[in-house]
C-alpha positions, -999 to 999 in steps of 0.1 A, spaced: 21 -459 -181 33 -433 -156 9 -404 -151 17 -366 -135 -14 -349 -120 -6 -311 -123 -33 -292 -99 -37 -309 -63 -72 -293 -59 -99 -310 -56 -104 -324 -87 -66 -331 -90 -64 -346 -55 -94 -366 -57 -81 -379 -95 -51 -384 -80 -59 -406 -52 -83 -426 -75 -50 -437 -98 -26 -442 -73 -48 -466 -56 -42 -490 -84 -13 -480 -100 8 -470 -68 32 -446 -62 57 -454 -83 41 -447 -117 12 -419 -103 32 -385 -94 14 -351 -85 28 -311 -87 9 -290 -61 12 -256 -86 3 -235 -51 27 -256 -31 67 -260 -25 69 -299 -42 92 -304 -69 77 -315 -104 89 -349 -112 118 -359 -132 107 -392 -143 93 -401 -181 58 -393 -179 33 -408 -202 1 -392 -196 -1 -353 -184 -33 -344 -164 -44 -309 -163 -68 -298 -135 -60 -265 -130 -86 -239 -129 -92 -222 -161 -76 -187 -168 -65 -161 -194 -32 -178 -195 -45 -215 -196 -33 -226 -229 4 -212 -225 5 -222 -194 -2 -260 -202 14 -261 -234 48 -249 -212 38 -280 -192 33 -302 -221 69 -285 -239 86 -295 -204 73 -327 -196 70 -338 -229 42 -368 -223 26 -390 -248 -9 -374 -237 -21 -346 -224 -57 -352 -209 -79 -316 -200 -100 -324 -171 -108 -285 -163 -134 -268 -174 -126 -246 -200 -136 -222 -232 -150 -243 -261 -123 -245 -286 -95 -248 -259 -84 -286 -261 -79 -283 -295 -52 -255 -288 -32 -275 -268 -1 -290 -284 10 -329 -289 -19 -353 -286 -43 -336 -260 -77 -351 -249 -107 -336 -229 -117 -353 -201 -145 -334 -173 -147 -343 -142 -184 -348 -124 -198 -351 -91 -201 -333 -61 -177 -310 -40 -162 -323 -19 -168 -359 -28 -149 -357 -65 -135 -389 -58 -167 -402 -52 -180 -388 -82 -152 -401 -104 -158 -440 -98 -200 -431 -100 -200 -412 -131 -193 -423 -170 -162 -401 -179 -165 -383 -211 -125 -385 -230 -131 -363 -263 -102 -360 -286 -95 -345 -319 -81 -359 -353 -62 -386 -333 -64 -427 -337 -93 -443 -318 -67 -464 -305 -52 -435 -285 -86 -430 -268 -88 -469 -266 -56 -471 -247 -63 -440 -220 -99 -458 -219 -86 -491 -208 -54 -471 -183 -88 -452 -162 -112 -485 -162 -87 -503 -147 -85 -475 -118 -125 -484 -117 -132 -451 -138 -158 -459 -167 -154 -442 -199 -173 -429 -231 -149 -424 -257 -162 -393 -281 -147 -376 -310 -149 -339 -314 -133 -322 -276 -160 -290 -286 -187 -317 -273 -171 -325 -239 -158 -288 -234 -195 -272 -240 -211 -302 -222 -198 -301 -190 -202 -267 -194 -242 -267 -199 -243 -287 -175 -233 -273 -145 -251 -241 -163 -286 -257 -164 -281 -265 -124 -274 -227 -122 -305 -218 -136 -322 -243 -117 -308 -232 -79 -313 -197 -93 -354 -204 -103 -355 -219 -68 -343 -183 -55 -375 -167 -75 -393 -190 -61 -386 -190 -30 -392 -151 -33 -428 -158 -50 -438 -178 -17 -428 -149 4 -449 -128 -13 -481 -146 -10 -472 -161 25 -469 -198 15 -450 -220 30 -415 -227 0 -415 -270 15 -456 -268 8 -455 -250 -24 -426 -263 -41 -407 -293 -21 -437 -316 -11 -456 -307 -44 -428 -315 -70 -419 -347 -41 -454 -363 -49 -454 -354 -83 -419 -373 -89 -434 -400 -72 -460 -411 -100 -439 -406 -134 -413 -424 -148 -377 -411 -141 -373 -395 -177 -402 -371 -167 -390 -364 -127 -380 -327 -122 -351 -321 -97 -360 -309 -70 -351 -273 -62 -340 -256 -32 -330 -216 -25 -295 -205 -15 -291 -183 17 -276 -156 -2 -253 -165 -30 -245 -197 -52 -215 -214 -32 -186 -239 -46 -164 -226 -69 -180 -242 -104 -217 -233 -112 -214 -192 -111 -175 -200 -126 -186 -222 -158 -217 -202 -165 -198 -172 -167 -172 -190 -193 -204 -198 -213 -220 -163 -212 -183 -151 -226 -186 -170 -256 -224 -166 -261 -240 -143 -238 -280 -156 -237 -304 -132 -214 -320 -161 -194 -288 -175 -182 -278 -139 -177 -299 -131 -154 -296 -169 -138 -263 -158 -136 -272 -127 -119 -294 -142 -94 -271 -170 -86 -244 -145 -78 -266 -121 -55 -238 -90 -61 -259 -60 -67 -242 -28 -89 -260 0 -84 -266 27 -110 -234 53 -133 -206 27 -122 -181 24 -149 -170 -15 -145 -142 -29 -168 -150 -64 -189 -118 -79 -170 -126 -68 -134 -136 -102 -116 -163 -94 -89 -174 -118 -62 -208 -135 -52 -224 -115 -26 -210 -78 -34 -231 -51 -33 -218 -19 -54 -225 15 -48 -234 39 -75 -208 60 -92 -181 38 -88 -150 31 -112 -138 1 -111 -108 -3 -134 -88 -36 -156 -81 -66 -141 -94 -58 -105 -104 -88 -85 -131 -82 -59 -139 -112 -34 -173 -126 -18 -197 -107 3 -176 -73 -5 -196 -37 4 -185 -13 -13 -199 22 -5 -210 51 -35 -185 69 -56 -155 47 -51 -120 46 -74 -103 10 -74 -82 14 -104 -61 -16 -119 -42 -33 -95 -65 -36 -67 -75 -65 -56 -97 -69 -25 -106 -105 -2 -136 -116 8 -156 -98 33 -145 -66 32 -160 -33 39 -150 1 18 -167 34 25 -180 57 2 -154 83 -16 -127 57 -5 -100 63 -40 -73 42 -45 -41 50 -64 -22 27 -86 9 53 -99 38 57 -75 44 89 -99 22 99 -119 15 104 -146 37 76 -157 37 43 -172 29 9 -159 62 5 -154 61 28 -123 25 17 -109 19 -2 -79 -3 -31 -67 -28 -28 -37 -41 -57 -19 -65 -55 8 -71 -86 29 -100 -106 42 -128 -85 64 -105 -54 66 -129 -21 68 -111 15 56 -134 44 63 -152 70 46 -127 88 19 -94 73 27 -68 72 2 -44 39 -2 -14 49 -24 2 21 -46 22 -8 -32 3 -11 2 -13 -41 19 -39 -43 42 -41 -69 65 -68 -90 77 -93 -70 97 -73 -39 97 -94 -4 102 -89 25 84 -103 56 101 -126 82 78 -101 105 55 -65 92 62 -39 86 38 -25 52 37 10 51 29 26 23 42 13 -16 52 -8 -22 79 -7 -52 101 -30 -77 110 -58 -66 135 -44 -33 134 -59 8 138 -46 33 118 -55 66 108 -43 99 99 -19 118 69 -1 101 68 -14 74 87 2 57 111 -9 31 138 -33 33 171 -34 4 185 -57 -29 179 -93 -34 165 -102 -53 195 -89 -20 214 -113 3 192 
């Protein structure tokens, strides 16, 4: 059977690499969704999925599935609970487990869950014995709600585990103990003298925020569906972004790990807001925004998303702000303006055009002078 991997991430590039080991070439074929390859034209029998969840995931695949036409689809993402069952033709769930960046690893170390729904065993039985043959074990499972809220869970309970360890850790400092002698070595010796179903994992604190790009991602698809105050607050913890108090934040706007968030700011739809983000009291970062990682905005900094207002969407504008750029205290950025990486914005200009890479402006309008490394 020829397979297509669609999503050469991680998961996708490790999954991959796994099949075309046995299979070859020939009858394993990949699409790179962020790259320039061409999708395949040959008659492909089973469709992998492994791109990252999103709003649009099930038209987006079931476009896939409408194009490609395959025999089966297989979900190995993690996604919603009720998702696989939404995709068209005969679709399976499939997560993937292990350990970034050794997926591939993982997938010859770890039984691999395939879930399906109202479809002959057989089907399973087939896909079963195409992915043992690539040295992949599987459990075969009915119901794909069982898979989809599993793998969820459990990448969940290690959040709330790596987030206890960041209590923890803050208990210790408290009562000057040492975290290796208070936690480490006395859960180590512990493990030592039970039998392995009675072991506790072992936990250690995170610098600053929860890193990969799974734990923080998967308990935040849980808490969306069922919102529970202890993972909640793991969720808060394992995030380390701090909101302070009167900000009016939208359900859509995606924040980073790391941010800290002045008071009195609006942040509108749809906004996306990187790791390790400061941004200062009393900002406006209306729909459209989106700002990299890193980045440093000033208190009163607005941003404007109409070209002329008021008007409607048609005539707004997108901002985008680039990695460890820092504008200054009450600068205004009108719609359709980039920032480049590590560009400064001086206190109160006007930002009407792009800025470039490394560069100084300021001003109304502004306008460049010189270099960051010139400042």
């Amino acid at each position: 059977m020829k397979s297509l991997v669609v999503g050469l991430g991680e998961i996708g590039g490790a999954l991959h690499k796994v099949l075309e080991k046995e299979y070859g070439g020939k009858e394993v074929f990949g699409f790179d969704t962020k790259g320039n390859c061409v999708m395949t034209k040959e008659k492909i029998d089973i469709l992998h999925i492994c791109i990252p969840g999103s709003k649009d995931f099930i038209p987006r695949v079931n476009h896939y599935v409408d194009t490609i036409k395959p025999k089966y689809t297989i979900i190995h993402s993690s996604v919603p609970v009720g998702t696989t069952e939404k995709i068209k033709g005969m679709s399976f769930h499939s997560p993937v487990r292990g350990k970034h960046p050794h997926m591939e690893e993982g997938l010859l170390k770890y039984v691999k869950y395939l879930s399906f729904d109202g479809h002959d065993y057989e089907n399973a039985q087939e896909l079963d014995r195409y992915f043992s043959k690539a040295g992949i074990r599987c459990k075969i499972m009915p119901d794909t709600k069982s898979t989809e809220l599993g793998k969820l869970l459990a990448l969940a309970r290690y959040g709330v585990y790596i987030a206890f360890a960041k209590e923890q850790e803050a208990i210790c400092e408290h009562f000057g103990v040492d975290y290796h002698k208070a936690v480490t070595d006395f859960e180590s010796t512990r493990n030592e003298n039970v039998g392995e179903e009675l072991q506790q994992p072992l936990l250690f604190p995170f610098q600053n925020y929860v890193g990969g790009h799974c734990t923080i991602e998967d308990m935040e698809i849980v808490l969306g569906q069922y919102p529970t105050p202890l993972m909640q607050e793991a969720y808060n913890i394992g995030r380390n972004t701090k909101v302070w108090g009167e900000c009016n934040i939208y359900k859509s706007a995606k924040i980073g790990k790391g941010c800290n968030i002045g008071c009195g700011c609006e942040i509108g739809e749809n906004v996306v807001i990187g790791n390790s983000v400061r941004i200062g009291a009393g900002c406006f970062i209306p729909e459209g925004v989106t700002i990299e990682d890193g980045c440093f905005i000033a208190p009163g900094v607005y941003f404007s998303n109409d070209k002329h207002p008021p008007s409607s969407k048609k005539e707004w504008g997108k901002i985008l702000v680039r990695e460890s750029a820092v504008i200054g205290m009450r600068a205004t950025i009108l719609p359709g303006v980039t920032i480049s990486e590590r560009a400064l914005i001086g206190a109160g200009s006007v930002v009407t055009k792009d800025v470039g890479v490394d560069e100084k402006w300021y001003g109304n309008p502004a306008t460049q002078h010189g270099e960051v490394k010139n400042a």
